[in-house]
C-alpha positions, 0 to 999 in steps of 0.5 A, a space after each residue: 722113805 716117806 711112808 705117810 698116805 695122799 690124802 686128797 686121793 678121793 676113793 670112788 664113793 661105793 653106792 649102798 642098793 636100797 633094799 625093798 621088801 613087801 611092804 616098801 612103796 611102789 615107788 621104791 619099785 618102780 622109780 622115777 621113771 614111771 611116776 605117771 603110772 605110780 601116780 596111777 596105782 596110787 590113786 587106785 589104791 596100790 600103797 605097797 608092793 604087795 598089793 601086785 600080789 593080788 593082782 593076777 593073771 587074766 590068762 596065762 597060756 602055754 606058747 608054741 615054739 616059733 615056727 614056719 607059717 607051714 606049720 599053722 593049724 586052723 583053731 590053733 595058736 601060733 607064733 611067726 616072724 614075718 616081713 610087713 609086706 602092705 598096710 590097709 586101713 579102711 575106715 568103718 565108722 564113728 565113735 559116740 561120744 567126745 573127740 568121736 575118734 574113727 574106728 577102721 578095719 586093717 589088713 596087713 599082709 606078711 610074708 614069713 621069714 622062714 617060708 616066704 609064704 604070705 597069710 593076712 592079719 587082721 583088725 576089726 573096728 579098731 583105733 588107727 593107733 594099730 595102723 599108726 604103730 605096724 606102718 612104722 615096723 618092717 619085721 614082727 613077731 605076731 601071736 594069735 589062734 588062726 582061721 580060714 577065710 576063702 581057703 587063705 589062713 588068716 589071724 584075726 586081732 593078733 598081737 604083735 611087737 616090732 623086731 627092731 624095737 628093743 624097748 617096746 615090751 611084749 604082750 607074749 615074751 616072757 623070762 621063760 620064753 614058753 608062757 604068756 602072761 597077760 595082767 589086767 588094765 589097772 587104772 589106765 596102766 596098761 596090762 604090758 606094764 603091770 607085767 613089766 612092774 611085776 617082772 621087776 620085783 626080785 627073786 628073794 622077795 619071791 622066795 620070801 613071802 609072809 604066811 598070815 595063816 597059824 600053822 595050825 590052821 595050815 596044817 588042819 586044811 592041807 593048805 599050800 603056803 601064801 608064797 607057794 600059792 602066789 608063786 603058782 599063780 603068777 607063773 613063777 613056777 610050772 605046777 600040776 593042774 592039782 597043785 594050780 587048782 590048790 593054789 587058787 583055794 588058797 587064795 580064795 579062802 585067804 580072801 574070805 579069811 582076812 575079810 572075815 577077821 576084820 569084819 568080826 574084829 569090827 563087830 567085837 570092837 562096837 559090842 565092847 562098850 557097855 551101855 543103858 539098859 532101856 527098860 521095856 513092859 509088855 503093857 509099853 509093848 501092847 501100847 505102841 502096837 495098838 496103834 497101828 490098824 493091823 496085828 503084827 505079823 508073825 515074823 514082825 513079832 519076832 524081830 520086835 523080840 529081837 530088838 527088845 532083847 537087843 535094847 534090854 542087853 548091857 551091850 549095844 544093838 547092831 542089827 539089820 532088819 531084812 524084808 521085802 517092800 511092804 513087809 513091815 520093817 518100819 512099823 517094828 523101828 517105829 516101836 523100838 524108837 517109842 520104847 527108847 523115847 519112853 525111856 528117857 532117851 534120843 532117837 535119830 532116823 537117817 534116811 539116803 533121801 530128802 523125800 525118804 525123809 519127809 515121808 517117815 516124818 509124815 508118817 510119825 506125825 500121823 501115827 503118833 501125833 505132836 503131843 506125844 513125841 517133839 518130832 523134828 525133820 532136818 534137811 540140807 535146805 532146812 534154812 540156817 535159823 531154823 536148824 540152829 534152833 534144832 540144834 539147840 533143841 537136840 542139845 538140850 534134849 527137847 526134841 526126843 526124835 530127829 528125822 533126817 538125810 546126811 545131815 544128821 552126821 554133821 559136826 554141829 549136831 549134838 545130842 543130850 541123850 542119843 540112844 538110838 540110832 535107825 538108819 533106812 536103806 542101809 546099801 545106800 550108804 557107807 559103813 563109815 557113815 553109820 560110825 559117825 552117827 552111833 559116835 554120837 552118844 556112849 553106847 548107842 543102839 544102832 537098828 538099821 533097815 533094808 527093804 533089798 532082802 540080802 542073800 545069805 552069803 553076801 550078808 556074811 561079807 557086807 553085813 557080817 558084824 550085824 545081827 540080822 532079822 528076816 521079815 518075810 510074811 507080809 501085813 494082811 490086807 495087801 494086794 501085791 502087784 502083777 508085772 508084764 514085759 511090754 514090747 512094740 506089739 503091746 505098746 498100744 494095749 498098754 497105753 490103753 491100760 494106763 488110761 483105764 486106771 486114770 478114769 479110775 481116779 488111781 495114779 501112775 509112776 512112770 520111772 526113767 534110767 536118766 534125766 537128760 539125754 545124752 549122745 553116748 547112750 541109747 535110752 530114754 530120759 525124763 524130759 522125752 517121756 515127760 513131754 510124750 506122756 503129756 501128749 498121750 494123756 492131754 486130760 490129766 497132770 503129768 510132772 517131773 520129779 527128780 534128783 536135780 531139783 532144788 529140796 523145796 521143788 521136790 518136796 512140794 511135787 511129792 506131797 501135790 502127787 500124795 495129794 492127788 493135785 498130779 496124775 502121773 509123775 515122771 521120776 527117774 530112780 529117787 522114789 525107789 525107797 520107802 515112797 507110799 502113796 497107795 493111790 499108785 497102782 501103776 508104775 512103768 519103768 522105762 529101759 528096765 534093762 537099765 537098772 538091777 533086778 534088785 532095783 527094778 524089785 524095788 521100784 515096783 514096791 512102790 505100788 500094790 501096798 493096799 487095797 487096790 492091786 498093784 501093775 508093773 510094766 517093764 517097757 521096751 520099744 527097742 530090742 535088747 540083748 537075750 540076757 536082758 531078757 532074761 533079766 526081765 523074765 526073772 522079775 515078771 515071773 518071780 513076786 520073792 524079793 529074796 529069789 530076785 537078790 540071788 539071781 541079780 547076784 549071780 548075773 551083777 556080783 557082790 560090788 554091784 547088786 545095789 549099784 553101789 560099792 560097799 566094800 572098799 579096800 585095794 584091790 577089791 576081790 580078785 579070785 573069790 566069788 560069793 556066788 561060786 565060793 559060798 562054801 569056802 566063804 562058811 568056812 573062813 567065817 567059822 575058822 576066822 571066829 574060832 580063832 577070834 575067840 581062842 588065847 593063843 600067843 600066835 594068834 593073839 600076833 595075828 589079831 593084832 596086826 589086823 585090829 591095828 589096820 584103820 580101814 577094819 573100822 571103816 570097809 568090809 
C-alpha cells in the first residue's frame, strides 16, 4: 500500500481577518468601498477610528412601535407603513447663488397599510431630490411627530425609506429597533452614513476602551469610565437619565482635561530653556517713561511690573497684555522693547496688518527718533534690494528694532541677538505662528497684545500657557465715544450728523462687511457705499481702502486719511486694529449685524482716543432679525470691552468670538462648552496642573503620551 501523500492536492488557502483596534486607520474600517467618504474624513481631520468616538449624537430619541394610522396623536411621534398613493411637487421659487437649483413644496398622500385610512406628508421649500426618490417607492415606512391641517393629520418634513430597497439605510432603524440615532453631517458625509461607520466598529472594541484618566483621579471624582461614558452616549446601552447626565460629565471634563494637560505641557516646554537676564534700573524705567506726555496709569504701572520681573527671570517671558481700545497696551511694549534695546539686544514687532505695521513704525519714529534706536519696517511689498539689506543688517545686529507682518517669520530673516518678541493682535494669528518667531533666538522673550479683552474662561483654553496682565483704566485725557442704532427713520438726522462733523474739520470712517457685491448675500459693500457717499458729501474727499489693494496703494491712502488730504475713508474691516488717527471722531458700520460684537468693540476704538469725543453709528436700512438686535443693543448700551467679550461669547462661542478659529485639533469641542461648563473647565485645570506636577509612574505614563503628541506644541 502506498502510503506517500498527493502533493499537488492544493489545500483551500484560510484568509487570516485583520484585526482593528482604536487607533487603526479609518480606512481598516471602512474599506474600499467607501473611499470617497474616507477621503472625506480624512481631510477633516478623522486619522483613526477613535476619532468616531467623539462624534455624538445629534438626537437620539426613544421610537414608538409600528402602528396603524388610528393610532396617530396630534404633537406625538409616530411610525407607519403605508402605500404611495400620489406625488405632487409644486414649484416655489429659486435658490441665490450657483446652479440657482429650484426648491418646491410636495405633498404626497398614502394610504396605511394596516388601515387603509389616507393622511398627507409634506415638504416645504425643498430640493426636487425628495420628489425624485419617493416617486420611485411603492411602499414606506415614514417617522415624524404629527399635526392637524383642516381637520385632516398630517406629517410635515418626515423622514422616510423605501420598503423595497434593502440597501438604502434608515435615518430611524437601528440594531435595537426602538432608538433613533441621528449623527451629524461631517464634511459632506452624510449623518446616515456616519451612523452606518459607527454601527460598523465591532463589539469588543466596544467593551474595550482605554481610560486616560489615573485611578486615582476616578476614584477622587466618582467618575464613570471613558468606555462606560461613550457607551451611554452613543446608545449602545440603555442608562438611567442619572447615569446619562454622569456620562456626559465625563465627557466634558475629558475634554477640558486633555485640553488642559497639553496646554500647561506646552507652557512647561518653552519656561524650560534658560535665558539672558535683561538688566532694568529704575532710573532706565523713569527714563523711557518721561517720554510719553501722559503718567502711566495704575494698572500700565502694574503690567510694566510684570514684565520687568518677566525679563529679569532666568526663565523666558510668555505673557498676554489684555485691555481694551485705548488703554495703553503699547506704550508698556514700547518700554520693554527699550529695556531690551538698552541691553544690548533685538527686538521684533509683528503685526497681522501692512498699516498695522506702518502705524507702529510711525509711532516708534516719532517717540524715540532715529538716533536713539536703528528702527526698520519690513513688508511683503518691501522691494528685494531693500529687504536683503535688512537682512544683512538683522544679521549683523545694526538694526536693534524691526517692525513687520508675516514676513518676520520668513526662513531668511536671522538675527544676531533676537531677545524679544512682541506680537500685536494676538487672535489674529496662530499658535505655530508666535513659535517660529520666538524660535529665532535661544530664550526669547515673548510679549504679545490684545486689544479683545478675553474672557476668564476662554483665556484658560486659548491662552492658558501665558501669563496674563489686565489693563482696564484708561490714560486721562480721553473722551471715549458714544454709539446710536440708526434706522430708516433716523437715516436723514444721521447724515445730517455726519455733515455737521465735516464743517468741523474732523474726519469719518465709514466701514463695510465686503468689498464687492455679491448675489448670494443681501448687505452692502464698498464700491456701493463708496459711490453713495461721494453723492451725499459732493464738497468733501471721499476713498477706498481695503484688503485687495496693492501695499504701496494702501499705505499712501493711510497716511493721505492721516494727513487730513481725505475726509471720509470707506474701508471695510482692515482699520480695526491698532489705526490712530485722532482727527476721526465718527465711524459708521454698515450692516453691523455682520461682524461679532467683539469686532463692531473694536471698530469703534478707532474714534474717541483724544481730545475730541467719539460717535459710532450702527447703520441698518433694512430689518434685521430680533437677535440681531439684541446683538446691537449690547454694544450701544455697554461702553465695558470685557461685558462685550462675554456676551459675544455666549451668543458666537469659543471657535468664533474673533472670527476666527484658534484651536485646531479633529474634531473640535463636541460636548464641552466654555460658557455653560466654566466650572468643569476650573476643575480640569487644577486637576490637569496637579498632576502635571507630581512623580507618580502612572502619571509620568500619561504625560508622556501626550508630551509625544506633535500637535501639543502647535494647537490648544
Amino acid at each position: 500500500m502506498n502510503s506517500s501523500i498527493n502533493t499537488s492536492i492544493k489545500l483551500p488557502s484560510v484568509k487570516s481577518k485583520k484585526i482593528i483596534s482604536w487607533n487603526s486607520s479609518l480606512e481598516d474600517l471602512l474599506g474600499k468601498a467607501s473611499k470617497k467618504s474616507y477621503e472625506k474624513l480624512l481631510s477633516a481631520n478623522f486619522l483613526e477610528i477613535a476619532d468616531f468616538l467623539w462624534v455624538f449624537p445629534l438626537r437620539v430619541i426613544e421610537l414608538p412601535p409600528l402602528r396603524s394610522f388610528e393610532h396617530i396623536e396630534e404633537g406625538r411621534m409616530f411610525i407607519g407603513r403605508a402605500k404611495i398613493l400620489n406625488v405632487q411637487a409644486r414649484p416655489n421659487f429659486r435658490v441665490k447663488g450657483k446652479g440657482r437649483a429650484m426648491l418646491y413644496n410636495i405633498i404626497v398622500h398614502v394610504q396605511d397599510l394596516l388601515s387603509e385610512r389616507i393622511i398627507s406628508l409634506k415638504w416645504f421649500n425643498s430640493y426636487g431630490s425628495i420628489t425624485s426618490k419617493i416617486s420611485k417607492c411603492t411602499l414606506i415606512e415614514f417617522m415624524g411627530e404629527a399635526s392637524v391641517f383642516n381637520g385632516q393629520f398630517q406629517f410635515t418634513n418626515p423622514e422616510f425609506y423605501s420598503l423595497e430597497s434593502s440597501d438604502d439605510p434608515s435615518l430611524f432603524v437601528t440594531v435595537s429597533n426602538d432608538l433613533k440615532i441621528q449623527y451629524p453631517t461631517i464634511n459632506t458625509v452624510s449623518g446616515v452614513h456616519i451612523k452606518k461607520f459607527i454601527d460598523k466598529i465591532p463589539t469588543d472594541l466596544w467593551n474595550n476602551i482605554p481610560e486616560t484618566l489615573p485611578k486615582k483621579l476616578l476614584e477622587q471624582n466618582k467618575f464613570l469610565s471613558l468606555g462606560d461614558a461613550f457607551k451611554i452616549i452613543h446608545a449602545k446601552t440603555k442608562p438611567t437619565p442619572e447615569l446619562e447626565l454622569k456620562a456626559e460629565h465625563r465627557l466634558i471634563y475629558e475634554e477640558f482635561f486633555i485640553d488642559q494637560i497639553k496646554i500647561n505641557l506646552r507652557r512647561k516646554f518653552f519656561k524650560k530653556p534658560k535665558t539672558k537676564k535683561i538688566s532694568i534700573t529704575e532710573p532706565m524705567l523713569k527714563s523711557f517713561a518721561s517720554l510719553y506726555p501722559y503718567e502711566l496709569t495704575v494698572d500700565q504701572s502694574k503690567a510694566l511690573n510684570d514684565v520687568r520681573r518677566d525679563l529679569a527671570s532666568e526663565h523666558p517671558m510668555m505673557r498676554l497684555i489684555q485691555g481694551d481700545v485705548g488703554c495703553g497696551k503699547t506704550t508698556v511694549a514700547m518700554i520693554a522693547a527699550m529695556i531690551v534695546i538698552e541691553n544690548g539686544n533685538q527686538v521684533a514687532l509683528m503685526c497681522p496688518t501692512e498699516a498695522l505695521a506702518i502705524q507702529h513704525y510711525v509711532s516708534a519714529l516719532e517717540l524715540f527718533g532715529e538716533n536713539t534706536v536703528n528702527f526698520k519696517l519690513i513688508l511683503g511689498s518691501t522691494p528685494a534690494k531693500e529687504k536683503k539689506l535688512i537682512q544683512s543688517q538683522l544679521l549683523s545686529g545694526e538694526i536693534n528694532y524691526i517692525i513687520g507682518t508675516h514676513s518676520l517669520i520668513q526662513e531668511s530673516i536671522t538675527f544676531k541677538s533676537l531677545a524679544l518678541a512682541i506680537i500685536d493682535e494676538q487672535h489674529k494669528f496662530g499658535v505655530d505662528q508666535r513659535i517660529k518667531l520666538t524660535s529665532k533666538g535661544q530664550g526669547v522673550h515673548c510679549l504679545i497684545m490684545s486689544a479683545t479683552p478675553i474672557p476668564r474662561s476662554l483665556s484658560l483654553t486659548q491662552y492658558g500657557d501665558l501669563d496674563i496682565s489686565t489693563i482696564k483704566s484708561m490714560p486721562s485725557g480721553r473722551k471715549g465715544h458714544k454709539t446710536r442704532i440708526v434706522t430708516e427713520e433716523t437715516y436723514q438726522p444721521y447724515l445730517n450728523f455726519l455733515k455737521t462733523r465735516l464743517s468741523l474739520k474732523e474726519q469719518i470712517y465709514i466701514v463695510v462687511p465686503a468689498i464687492n457685491e455679491n448675489p448670494d448675500q443681501d448687505f452692502h459693500n464698498l464700491n456701493d457705499i463708496l459711490e453713495r457717499y461721494k453723492k451725499y458729501f459732493p464738497d468733501h474727499k471721499v476713498e477706498g481702502l481695503h484688503g485687495q489693494m496693492k501695499s504701496d496703494e494702501k499705505a499712501r491712502t493711510f497716511l493721505d486719511f492721516k494727513l487730513h488730504k481725505i475726509d471720509i475713508l470707506v474701508s471695510t474691516s482692515v482699520i480695526e486694529v491698532g489705526i490712530n488717527v485722532l482727527n476721526a471722531t465718527v465711524m459708521a458700520i454698515i450692516n453691523p449685524e455682520r461682524f461679532g460684537l467683539s469686532s463692531l468693540h473694536q471698530l469703534r476704538g478707532r474714534v474717541g482716543r483724544g481730545e475730541k469725543p467719539g460717535f459710532c453709528f450702527l447703520v441698518n436700512d433694512k430689518q434685521i432679525s430680533a437677535l440681531s438686535r439684541e446683538r446691537l443693543k449690547v454694544i450701544e448700551s455697554n461702553t465695558d470691552g470685557f461685558k462685550i467679550a462675554e456676551e459675544d461669547l455666549k451668543l458666537r462661542g469659543e471657535g468664533d468670538l474673533f472670527g476666527t478659529d484658534q484651536s485646531g485639533g479633529a474634531p473640535q469641542k463636541r460636548l464641552a462648552n466654555i460658557v455653560l461648563h466654566a466650572d468643569i473647565l476650573y476643575q480640569a485645570r487644577e486637576d490637569a496642573l496637579r498632576l502635571i506636577d507630581q512623580k507618580d509612574p502612572e502619571i509620568e505614563i500619561l504625560l508622556d503620551k501626550f508630551s509625544k503628541d506633535t500637535r501639543v506644541f502647535t494647537t490648544v
